[in-house]
KEMARDREN-891284 format. One record per residue: residue number from 1; residue in one letter; y, x, z of N, C-alpha, C, O in turn. Coordinates in nm, 3 decimals. Atoms other than C-alpha are relative to their C-alpha. Last residue first. Example, Ala and Ser with C-alpha at 12.3 -4.5 7.8 and 13.67 -1.06 7.14 Angstrom:
<rec><k>2</k><r>S</r><n_yy>-0.119</n_yy><n_xx>-0.082</n_xx><n_zz>-0.006</n_zz><ca_yy>-0.106</ca_yy><ca_xx>1.367</ca_xx><ca_zz>0.714</ca_zz><c_yy>0.109</c_yy><c_xx>-0.077</c_xx><c_zz>0.073</c_zz><o_yy>0.220</o_yy><o_xx>-0.026</o_xx><o_zz>0.090</o_zz></rec>
<rec><k>1</k><r>A</r><n_yy>-0.119</n_yy><n_xx>0.089</n_xx><n_zz>0.000</n_zz><ca_yy>-0.450</ca_yy><ca_xx>1.230</ca_xx><ca_zz>0.780</ca_zz><c_yy>0.120</c_yy><c_xx>0.090</c_xx><c_zz>0.000</c_zz><o_yy>0.118</o_yy><o_xx>0.194</o_xx><o_zz>0.066</o_zz></rec>
//
This chain:
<rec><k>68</k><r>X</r><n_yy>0.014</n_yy><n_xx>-0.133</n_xx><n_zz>-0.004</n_zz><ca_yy>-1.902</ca_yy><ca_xx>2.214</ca_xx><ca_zz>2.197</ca_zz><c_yy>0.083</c_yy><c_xx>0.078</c_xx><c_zz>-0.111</c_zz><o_yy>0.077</o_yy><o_xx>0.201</o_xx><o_zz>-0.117</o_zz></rec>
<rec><k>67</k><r>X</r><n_yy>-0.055</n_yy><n_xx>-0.095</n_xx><n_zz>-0.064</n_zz><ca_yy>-1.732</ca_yy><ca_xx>1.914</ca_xx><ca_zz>2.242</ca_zz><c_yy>-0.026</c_yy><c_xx>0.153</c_xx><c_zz>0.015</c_zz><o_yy>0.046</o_yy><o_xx>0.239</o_xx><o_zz>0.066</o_zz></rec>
<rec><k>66</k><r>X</r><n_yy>-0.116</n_yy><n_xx>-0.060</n_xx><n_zz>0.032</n_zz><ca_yy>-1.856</ca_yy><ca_xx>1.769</ca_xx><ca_zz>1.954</ca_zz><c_yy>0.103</c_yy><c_xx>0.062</c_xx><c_zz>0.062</c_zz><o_yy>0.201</o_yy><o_xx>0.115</o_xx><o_zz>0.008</o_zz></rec>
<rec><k>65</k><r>X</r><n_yy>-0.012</n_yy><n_xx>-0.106</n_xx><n_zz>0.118</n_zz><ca_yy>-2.153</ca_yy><ca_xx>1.763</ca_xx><ca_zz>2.065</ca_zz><c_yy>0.068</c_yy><c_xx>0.021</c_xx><c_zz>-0.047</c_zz><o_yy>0.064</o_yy><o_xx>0.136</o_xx><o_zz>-0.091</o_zz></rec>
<rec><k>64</k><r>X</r><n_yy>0.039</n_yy><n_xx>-0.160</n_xx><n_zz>-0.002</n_zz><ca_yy>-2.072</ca_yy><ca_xx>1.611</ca_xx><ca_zz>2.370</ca_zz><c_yy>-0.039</c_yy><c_xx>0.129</c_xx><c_zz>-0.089</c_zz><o_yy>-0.026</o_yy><o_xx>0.251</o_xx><o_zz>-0.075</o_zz></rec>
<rec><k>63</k><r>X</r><n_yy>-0.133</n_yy><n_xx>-0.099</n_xx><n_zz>-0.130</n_zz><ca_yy>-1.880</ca_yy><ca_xx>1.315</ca_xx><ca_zz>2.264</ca_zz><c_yy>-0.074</c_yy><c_xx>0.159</c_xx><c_zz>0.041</c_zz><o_yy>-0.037</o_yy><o_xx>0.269</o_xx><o_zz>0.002</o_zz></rec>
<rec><k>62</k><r>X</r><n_yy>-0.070</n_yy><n_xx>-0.070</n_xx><n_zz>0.104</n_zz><ca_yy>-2.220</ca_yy><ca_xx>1.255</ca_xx><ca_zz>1.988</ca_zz><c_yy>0.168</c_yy><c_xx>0.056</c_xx><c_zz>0.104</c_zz><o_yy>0.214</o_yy><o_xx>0.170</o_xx><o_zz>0.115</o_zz></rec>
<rec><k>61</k><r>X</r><n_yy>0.055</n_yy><n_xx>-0.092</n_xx><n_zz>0.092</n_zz><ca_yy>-2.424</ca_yy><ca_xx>1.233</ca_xx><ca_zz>2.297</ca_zz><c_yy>0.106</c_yy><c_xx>0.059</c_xx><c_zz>-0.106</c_zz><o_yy>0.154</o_yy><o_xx>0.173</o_xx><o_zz>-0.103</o_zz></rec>
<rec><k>60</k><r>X</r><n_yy>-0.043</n_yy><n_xx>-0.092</n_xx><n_zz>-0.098</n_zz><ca_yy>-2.131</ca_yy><ca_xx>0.998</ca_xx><ca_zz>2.516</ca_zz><c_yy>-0.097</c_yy><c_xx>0.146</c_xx><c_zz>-0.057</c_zz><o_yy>-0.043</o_yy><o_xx>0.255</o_xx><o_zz>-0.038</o_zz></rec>
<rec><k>59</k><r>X</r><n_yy>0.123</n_yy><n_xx>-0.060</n_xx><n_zz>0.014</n_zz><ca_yy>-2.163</ca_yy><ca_xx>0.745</ca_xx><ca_zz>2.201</ca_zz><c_yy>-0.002</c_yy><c_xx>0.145</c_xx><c_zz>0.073</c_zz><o_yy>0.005</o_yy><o_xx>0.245</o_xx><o_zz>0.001</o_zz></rec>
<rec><k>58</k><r>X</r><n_yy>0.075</n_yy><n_xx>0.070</n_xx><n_zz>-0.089</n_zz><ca_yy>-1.890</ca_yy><ca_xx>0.535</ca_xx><ca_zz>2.184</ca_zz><c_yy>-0.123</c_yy><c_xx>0.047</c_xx><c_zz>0.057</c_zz><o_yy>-0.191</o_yy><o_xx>-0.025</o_xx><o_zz>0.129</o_zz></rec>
<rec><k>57</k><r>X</r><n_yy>0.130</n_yy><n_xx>-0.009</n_xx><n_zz>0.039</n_zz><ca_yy>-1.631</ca_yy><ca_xx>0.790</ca_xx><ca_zz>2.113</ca_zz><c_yy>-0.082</c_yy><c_xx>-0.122</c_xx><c_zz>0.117</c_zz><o_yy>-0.069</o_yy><o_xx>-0.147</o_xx><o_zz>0.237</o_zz></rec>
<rec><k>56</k><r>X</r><n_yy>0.100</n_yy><n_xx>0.080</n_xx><n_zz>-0.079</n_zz><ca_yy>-1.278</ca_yy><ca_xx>0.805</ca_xx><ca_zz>2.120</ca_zz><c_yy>-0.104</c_yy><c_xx>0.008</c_xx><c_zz>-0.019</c_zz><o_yy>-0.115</o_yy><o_xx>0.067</o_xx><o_zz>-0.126</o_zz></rec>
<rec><k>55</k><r>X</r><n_yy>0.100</n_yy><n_xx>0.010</n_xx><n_zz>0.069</n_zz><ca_yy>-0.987</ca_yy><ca_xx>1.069</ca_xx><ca_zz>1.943</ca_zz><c_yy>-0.127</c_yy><c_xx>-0.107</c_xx><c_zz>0.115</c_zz><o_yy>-0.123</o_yy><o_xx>-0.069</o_xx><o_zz>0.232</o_zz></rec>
<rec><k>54</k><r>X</r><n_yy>0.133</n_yy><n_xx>-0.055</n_xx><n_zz>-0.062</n_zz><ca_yy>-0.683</ca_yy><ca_xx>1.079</ca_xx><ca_zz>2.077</ca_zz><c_yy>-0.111</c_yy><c_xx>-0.059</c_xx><c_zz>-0.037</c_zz><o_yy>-0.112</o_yy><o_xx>-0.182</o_xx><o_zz>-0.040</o_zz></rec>
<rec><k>53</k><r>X</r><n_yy>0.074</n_yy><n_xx>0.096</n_xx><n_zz>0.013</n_zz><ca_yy>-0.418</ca_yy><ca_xx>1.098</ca_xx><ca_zz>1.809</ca_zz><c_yy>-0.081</c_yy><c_xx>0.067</c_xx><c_zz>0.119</c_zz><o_yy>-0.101</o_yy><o_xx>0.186</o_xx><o_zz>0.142</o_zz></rec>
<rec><k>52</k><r>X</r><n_yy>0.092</n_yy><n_xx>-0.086</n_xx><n_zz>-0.096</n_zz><ca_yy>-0.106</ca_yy><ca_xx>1.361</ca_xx><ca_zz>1.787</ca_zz><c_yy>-0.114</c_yy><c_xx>-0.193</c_xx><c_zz>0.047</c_zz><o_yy>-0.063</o_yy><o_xx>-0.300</o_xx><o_zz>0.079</o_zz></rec>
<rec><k>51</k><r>X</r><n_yy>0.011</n_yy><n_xx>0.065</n_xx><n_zz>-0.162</n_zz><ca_yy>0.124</ca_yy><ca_xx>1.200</ca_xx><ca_zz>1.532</ca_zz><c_yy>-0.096</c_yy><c_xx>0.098</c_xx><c_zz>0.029</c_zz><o_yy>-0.134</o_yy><o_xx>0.186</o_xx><o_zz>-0.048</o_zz></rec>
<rec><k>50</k><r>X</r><n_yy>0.121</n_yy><n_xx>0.076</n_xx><n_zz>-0.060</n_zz><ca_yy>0.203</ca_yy><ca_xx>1.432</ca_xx><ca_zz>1.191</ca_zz><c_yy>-0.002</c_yy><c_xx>-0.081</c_xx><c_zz>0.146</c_zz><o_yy>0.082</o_yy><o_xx>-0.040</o_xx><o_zz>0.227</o_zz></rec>
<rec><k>49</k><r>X</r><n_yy>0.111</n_yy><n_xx>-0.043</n_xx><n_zz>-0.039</n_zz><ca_yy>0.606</ca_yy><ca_xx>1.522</ca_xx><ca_zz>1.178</ca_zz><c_yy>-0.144</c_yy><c_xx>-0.057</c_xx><c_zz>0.003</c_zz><o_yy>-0.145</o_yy><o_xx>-0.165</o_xx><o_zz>0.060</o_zz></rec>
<rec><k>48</k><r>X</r><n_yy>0.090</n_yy><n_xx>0.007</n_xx><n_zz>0.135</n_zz><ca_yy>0.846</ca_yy><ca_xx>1.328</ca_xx><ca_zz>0.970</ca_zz><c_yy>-0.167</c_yy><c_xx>0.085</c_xx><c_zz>0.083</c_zz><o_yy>-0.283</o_yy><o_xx>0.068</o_xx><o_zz>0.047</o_zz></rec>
<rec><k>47</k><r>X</r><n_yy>-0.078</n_yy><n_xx>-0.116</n_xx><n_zz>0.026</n_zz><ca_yy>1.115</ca_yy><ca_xx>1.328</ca_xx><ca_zz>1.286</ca_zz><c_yy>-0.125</c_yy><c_xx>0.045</c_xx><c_zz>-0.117</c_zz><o_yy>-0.143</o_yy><o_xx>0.167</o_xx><o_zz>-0.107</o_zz></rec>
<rec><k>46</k><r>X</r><n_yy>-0.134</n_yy><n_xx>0.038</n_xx><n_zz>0.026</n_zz><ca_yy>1.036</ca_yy><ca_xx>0.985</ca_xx><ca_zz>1.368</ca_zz><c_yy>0.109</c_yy><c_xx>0.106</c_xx><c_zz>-0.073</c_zz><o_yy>0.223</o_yy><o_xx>0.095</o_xx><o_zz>-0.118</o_zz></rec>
<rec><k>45</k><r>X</r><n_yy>-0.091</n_yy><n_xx>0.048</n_xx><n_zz>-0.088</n_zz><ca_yy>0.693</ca_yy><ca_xx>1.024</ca_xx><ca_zz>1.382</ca_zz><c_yy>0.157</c_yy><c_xx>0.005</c_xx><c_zz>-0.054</c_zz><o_yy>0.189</o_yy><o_xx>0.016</o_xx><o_zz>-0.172</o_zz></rec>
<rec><k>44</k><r>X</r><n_yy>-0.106</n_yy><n_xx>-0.136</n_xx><n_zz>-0.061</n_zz><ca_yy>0.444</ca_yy><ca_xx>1.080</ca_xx><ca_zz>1.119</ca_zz><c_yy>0.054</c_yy><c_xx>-0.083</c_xx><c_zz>0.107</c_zz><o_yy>0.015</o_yy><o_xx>-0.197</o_xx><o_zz>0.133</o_zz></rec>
<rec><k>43</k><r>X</r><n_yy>-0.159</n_yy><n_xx>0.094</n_xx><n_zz>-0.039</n_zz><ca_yy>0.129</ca_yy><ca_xx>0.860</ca_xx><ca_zz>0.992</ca_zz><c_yy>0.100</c_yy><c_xx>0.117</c_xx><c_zz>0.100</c_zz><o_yy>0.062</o_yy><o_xx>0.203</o_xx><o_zz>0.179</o_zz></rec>
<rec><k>42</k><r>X</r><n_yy>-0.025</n_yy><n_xx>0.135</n_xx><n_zz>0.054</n_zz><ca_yy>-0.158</ca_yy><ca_xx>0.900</ca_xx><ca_zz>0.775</ca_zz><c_yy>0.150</c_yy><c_xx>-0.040</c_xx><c_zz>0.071</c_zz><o_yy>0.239</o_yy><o_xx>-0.119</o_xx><o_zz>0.041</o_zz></rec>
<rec><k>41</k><r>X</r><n_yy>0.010</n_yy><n_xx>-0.031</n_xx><n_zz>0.197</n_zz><ca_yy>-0.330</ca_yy><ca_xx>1.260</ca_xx><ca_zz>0.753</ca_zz><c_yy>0.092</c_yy><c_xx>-0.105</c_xx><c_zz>-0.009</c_zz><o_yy>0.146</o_yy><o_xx>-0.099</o_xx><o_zz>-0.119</o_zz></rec>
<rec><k>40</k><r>X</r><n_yy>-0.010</n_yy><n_xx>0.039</n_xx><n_zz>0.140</n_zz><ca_yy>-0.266</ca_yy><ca_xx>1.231</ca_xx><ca_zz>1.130</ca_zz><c_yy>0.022</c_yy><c_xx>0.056</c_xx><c_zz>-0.108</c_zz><o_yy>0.101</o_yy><o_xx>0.148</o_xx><o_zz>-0.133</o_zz></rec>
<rec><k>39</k><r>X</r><n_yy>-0.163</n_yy><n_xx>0.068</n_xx><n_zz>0.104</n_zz><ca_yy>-0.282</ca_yy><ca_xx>1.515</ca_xx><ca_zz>1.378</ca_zz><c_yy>-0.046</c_yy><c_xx>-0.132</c_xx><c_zz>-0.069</c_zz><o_yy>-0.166</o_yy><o_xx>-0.125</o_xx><o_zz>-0.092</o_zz></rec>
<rec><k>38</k><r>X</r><n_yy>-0.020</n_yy><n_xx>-0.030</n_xx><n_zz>0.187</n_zz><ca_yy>-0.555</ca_yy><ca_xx>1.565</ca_xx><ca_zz>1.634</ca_zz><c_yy>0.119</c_yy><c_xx>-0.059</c_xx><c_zz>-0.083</c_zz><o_yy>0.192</o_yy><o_xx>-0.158</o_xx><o_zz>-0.070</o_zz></rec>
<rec><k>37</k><r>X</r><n_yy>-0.080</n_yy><n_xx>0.101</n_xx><n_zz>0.105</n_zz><ca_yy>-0.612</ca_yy><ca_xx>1.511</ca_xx><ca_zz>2.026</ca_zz><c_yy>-0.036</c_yy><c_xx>0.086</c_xx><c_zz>-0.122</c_zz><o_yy>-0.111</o_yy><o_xx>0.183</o_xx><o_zz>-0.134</o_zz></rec>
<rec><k>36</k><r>X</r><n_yy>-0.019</n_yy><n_xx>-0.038</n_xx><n_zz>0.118</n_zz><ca_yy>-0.826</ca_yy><ca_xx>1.672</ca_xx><ca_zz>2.319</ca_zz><c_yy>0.085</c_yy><c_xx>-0.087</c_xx><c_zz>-0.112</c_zz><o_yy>0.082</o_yy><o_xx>-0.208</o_xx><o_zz>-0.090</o_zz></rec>
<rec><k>35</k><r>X</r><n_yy>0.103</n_yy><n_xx>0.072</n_xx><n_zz>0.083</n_zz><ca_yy>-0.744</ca_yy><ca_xx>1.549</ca_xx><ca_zz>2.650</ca_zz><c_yy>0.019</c_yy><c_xx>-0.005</c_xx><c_zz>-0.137</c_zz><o_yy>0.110</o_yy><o_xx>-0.067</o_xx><o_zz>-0.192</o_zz></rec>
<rec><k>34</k><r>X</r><n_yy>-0.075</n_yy><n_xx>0.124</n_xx><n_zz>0.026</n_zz><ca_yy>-0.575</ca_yy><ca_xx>1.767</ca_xx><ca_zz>2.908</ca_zz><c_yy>-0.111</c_yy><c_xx>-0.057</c_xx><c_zz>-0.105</c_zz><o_yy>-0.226</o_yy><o_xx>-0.014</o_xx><o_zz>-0.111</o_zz></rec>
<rec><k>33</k><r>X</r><n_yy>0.023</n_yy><n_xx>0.147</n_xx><n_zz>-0.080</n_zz><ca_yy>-0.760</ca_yy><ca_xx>1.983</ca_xx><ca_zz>3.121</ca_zz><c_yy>0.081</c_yy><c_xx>-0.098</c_xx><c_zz>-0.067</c_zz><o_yy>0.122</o_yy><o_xx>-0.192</o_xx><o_zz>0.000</o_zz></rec>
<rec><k>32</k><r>X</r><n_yy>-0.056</n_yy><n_xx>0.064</n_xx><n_zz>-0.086</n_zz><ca_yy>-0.649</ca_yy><ca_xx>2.284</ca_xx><ca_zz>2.935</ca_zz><c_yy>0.013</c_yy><c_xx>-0.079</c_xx><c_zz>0.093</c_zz><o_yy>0.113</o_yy><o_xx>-0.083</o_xx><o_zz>0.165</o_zz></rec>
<rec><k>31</k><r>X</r><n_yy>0.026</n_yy><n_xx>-0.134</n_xx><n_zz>-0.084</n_zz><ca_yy>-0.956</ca_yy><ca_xx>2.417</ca_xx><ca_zz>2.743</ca_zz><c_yy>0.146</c_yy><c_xx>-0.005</c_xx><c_zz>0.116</c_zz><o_yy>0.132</o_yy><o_xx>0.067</o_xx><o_zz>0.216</o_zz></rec>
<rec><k>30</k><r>X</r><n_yy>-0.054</n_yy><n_xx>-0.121</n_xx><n_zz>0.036</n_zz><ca_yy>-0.935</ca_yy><ca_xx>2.071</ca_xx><ca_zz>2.589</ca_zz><c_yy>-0.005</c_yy><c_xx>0.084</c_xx><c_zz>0.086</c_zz><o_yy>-0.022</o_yy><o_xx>0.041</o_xx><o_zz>0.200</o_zz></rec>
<rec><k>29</k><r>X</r><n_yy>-0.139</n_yy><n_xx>-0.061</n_xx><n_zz>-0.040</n_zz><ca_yy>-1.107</ca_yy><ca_xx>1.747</ca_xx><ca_zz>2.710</ca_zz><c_yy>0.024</c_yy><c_xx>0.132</c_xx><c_zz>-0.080</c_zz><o_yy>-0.073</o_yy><o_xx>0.165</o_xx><o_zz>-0.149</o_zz></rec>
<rec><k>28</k><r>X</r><n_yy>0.058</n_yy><n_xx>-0.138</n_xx><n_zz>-0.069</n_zz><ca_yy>-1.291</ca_yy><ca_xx>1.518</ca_xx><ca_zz>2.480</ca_zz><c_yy>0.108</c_yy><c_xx>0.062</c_xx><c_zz>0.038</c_zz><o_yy>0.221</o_yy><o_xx>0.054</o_xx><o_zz>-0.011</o_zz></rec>
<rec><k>27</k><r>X</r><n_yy>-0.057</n_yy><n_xx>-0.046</n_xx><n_zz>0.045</n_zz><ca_yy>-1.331</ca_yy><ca_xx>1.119</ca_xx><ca_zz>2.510</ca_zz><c_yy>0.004</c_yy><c_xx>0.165</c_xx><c_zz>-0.003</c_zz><o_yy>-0.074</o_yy><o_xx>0.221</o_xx><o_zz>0.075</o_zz></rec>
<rec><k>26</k><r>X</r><n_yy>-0.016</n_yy><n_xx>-0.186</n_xx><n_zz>-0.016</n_zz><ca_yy>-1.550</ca_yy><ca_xx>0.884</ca_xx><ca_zz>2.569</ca_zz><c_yy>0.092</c_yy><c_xx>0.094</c_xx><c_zz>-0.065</c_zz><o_yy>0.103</o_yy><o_xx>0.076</o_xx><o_zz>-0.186</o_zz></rec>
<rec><k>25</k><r>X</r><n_yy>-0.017</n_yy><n_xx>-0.107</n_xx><n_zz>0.139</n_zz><ca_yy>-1.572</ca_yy><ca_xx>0.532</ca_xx><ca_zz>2.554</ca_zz><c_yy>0.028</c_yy><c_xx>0.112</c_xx><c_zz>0.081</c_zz><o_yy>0.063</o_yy><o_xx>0.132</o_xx><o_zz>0.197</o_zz></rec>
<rec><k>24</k><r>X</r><n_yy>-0.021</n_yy><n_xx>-0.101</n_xx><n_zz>-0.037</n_zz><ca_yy>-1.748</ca_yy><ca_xx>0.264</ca_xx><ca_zz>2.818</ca_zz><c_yy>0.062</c_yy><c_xx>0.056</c_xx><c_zz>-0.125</c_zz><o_yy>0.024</o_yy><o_xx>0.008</o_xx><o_zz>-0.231</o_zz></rec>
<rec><k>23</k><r>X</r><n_yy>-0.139</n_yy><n_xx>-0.029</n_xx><n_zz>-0.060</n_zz><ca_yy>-1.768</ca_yy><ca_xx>-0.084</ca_xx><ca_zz>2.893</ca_zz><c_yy>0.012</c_yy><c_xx>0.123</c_xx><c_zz>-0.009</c_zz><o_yy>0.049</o_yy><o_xx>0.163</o_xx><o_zz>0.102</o_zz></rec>
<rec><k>22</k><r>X</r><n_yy>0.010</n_yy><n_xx>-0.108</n_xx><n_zz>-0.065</n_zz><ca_yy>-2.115</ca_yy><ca_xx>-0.083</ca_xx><ca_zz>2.737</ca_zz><c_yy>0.101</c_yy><c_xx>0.020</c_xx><c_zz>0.117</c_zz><o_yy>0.071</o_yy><o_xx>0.081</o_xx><o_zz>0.219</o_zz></rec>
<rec><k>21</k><r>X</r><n_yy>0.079</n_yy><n_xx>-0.002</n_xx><n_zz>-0.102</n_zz><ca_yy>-2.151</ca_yy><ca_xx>-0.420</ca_xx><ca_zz>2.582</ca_zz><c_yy>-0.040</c_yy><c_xx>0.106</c_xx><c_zz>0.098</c_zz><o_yy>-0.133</o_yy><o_xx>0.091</o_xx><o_zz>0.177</o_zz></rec>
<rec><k>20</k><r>X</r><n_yy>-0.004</n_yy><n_xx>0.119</n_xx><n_zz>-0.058</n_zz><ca_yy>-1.781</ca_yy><ca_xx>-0.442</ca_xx><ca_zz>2.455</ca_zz><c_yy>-0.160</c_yy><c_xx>0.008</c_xx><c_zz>0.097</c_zz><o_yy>-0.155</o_yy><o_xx>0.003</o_xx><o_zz>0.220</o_zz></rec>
<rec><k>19</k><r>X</r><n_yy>-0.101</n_yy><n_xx>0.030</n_xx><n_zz>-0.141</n_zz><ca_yy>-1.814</ca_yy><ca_xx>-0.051</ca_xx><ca_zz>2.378</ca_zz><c_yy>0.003</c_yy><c_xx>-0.128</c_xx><c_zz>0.076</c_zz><o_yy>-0.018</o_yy><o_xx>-0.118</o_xx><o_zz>0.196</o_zz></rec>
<rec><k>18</k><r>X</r><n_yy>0.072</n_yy><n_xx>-0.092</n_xx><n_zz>-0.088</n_zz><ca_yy>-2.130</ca_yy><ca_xx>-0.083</ca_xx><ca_zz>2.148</ca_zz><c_yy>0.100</c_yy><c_xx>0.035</c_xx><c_zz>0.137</c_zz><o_yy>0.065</o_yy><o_xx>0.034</o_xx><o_zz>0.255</o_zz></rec>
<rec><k>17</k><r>X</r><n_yy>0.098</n_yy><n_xx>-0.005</n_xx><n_zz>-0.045</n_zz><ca_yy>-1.991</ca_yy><ca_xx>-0.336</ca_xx><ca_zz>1.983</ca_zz><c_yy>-0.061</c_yy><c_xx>0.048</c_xx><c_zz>0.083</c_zz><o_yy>-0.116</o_yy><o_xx>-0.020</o_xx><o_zz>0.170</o_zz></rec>
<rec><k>16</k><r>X</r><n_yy>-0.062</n_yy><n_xx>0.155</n_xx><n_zz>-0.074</n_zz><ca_yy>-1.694</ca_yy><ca_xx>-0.258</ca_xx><ca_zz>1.880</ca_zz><c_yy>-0.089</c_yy><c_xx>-0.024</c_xx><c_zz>0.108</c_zz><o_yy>-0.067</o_yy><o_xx>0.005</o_xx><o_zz>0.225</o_zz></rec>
<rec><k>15</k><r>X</r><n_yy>-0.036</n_yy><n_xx>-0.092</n_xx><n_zz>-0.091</n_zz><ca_yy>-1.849</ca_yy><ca_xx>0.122</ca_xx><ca_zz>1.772</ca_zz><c_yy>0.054</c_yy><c_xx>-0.100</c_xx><c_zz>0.080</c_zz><o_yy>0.068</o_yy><o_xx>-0.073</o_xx><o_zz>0.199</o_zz></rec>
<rec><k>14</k><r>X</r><n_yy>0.131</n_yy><n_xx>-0.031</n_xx><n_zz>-0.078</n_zz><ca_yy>-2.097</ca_yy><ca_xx>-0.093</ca_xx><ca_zz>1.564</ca_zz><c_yy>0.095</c_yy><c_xx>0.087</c_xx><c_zz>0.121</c_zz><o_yy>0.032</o_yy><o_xx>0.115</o_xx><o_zz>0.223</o_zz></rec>
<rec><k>13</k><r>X</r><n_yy>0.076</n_yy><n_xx>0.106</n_xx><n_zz>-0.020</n_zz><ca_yy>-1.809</ca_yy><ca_xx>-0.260</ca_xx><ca_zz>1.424</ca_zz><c_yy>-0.108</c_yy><c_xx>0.051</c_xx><c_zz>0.075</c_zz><o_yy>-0.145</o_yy><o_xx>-0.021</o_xx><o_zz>0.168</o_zz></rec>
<rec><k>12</k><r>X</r><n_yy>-0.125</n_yy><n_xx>0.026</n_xx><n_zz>-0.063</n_zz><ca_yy>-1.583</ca_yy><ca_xx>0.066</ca_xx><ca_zz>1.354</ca_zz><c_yy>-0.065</c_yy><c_xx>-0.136</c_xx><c_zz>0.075</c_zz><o_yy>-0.009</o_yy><o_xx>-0.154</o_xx><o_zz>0.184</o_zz></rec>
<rec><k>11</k><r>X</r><n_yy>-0.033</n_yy><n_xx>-0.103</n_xx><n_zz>-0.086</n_zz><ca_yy>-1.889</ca_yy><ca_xx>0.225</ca_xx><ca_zz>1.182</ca_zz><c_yy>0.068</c_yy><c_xx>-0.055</c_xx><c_zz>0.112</c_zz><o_yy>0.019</o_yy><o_xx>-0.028</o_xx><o_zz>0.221</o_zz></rec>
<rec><k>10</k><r>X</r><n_yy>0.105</n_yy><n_xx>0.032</n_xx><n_zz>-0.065</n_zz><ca_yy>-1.939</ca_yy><ca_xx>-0.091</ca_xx><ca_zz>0.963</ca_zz><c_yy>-0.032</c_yy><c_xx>0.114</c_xx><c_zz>0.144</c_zz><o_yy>-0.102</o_yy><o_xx>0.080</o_xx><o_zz>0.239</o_zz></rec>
<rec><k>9</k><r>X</r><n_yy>-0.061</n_yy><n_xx>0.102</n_xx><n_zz>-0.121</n_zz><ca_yy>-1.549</ca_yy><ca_xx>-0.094</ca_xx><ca_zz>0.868</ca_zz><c_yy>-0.169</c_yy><c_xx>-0.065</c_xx><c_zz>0.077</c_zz><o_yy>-0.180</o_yy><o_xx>-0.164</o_xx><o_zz>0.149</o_zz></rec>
<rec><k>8</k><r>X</r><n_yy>-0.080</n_yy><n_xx>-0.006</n_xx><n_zz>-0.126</n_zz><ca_yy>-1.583</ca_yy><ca_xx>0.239</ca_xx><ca_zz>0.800</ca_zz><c_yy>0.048</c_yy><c_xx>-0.138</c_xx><c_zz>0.086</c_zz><o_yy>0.105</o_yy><o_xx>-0.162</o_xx><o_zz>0.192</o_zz></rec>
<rec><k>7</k><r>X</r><n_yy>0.102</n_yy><n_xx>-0.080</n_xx><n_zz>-0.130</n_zz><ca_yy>-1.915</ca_yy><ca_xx>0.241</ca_xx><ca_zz>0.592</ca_zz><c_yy>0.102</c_yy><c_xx>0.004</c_xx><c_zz>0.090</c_zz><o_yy>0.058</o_yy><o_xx>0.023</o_xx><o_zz>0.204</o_zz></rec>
<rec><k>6</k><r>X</r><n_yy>0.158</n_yy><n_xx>0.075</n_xx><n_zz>-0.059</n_zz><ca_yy>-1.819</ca_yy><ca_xx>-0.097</ca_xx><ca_zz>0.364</ca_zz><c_yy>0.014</c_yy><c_xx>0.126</c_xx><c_zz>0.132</c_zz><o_yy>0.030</o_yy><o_xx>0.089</o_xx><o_zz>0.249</o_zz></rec>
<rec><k>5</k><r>X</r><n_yy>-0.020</n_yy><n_xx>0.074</n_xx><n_zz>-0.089</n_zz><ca_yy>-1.441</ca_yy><ca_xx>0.109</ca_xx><ca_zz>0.330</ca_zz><c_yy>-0.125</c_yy><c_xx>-0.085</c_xx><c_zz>0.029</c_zz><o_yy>-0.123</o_yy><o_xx>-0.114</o_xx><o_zz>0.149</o_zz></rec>
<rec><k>4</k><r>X</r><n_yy>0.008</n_yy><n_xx>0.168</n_xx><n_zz>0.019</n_zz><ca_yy>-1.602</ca_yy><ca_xx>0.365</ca_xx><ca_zz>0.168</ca_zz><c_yy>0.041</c_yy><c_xx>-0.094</c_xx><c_zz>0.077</c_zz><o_yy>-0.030</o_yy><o_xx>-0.103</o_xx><o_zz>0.177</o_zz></rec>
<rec><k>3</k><r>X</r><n_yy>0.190</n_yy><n_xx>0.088</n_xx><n_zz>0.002</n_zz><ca_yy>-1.596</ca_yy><ca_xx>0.686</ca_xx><ca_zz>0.330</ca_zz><c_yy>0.058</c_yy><c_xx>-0.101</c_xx><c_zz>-0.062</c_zz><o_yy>0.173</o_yy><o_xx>-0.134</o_xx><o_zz>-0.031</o_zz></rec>
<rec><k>2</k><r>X</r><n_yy>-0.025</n_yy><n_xx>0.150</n_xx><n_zz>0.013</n_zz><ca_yy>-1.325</ca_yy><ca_xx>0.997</ca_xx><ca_zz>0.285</ca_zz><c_yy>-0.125</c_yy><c_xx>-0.107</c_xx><c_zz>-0.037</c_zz><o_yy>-0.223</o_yy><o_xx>-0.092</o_xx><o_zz>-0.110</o_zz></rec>
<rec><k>1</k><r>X</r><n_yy>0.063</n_yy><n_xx>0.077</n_xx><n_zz>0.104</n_zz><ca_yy>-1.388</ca_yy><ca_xx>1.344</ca_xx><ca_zz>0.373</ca_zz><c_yy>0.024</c_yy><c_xx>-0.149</c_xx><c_zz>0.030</c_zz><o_yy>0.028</o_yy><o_xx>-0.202</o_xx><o_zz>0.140</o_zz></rec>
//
């Protein structure tokens, strides 16, 4: 689903934020030990394919719930 640019560039600001005074982001691992990713909707590689993205989080709660 798609947001309003007001709610993503206020999302993206509070997530600024919250890292600069935190020093911290989070990320999630995969049943591999490597570190979860996702395709783009938005951008390919060289060979037209989706990218592989890693996903961040400022918020080590919402990181864990979505690790489950």
């Amino acid at each position: 689903m798609f947001k309003d640019s007001q709610t993503i560039n206020s999302r993206h600001k509070k997530f600024i934020e919250t890292v600069f005074t935190t020093g911290k982001v989070y990320r999630l691992i995969n049943h591999e030990g490597g570190f979860a990713t996702s395709r783009s909707n938005n951008y390919g590689d060289e060979n037209g394919e989706s990218v592989r993205m890693t996903c961040f989080w400022s918020d080590v709660s919402l990181a864990n719930y979505l690790q489950k």
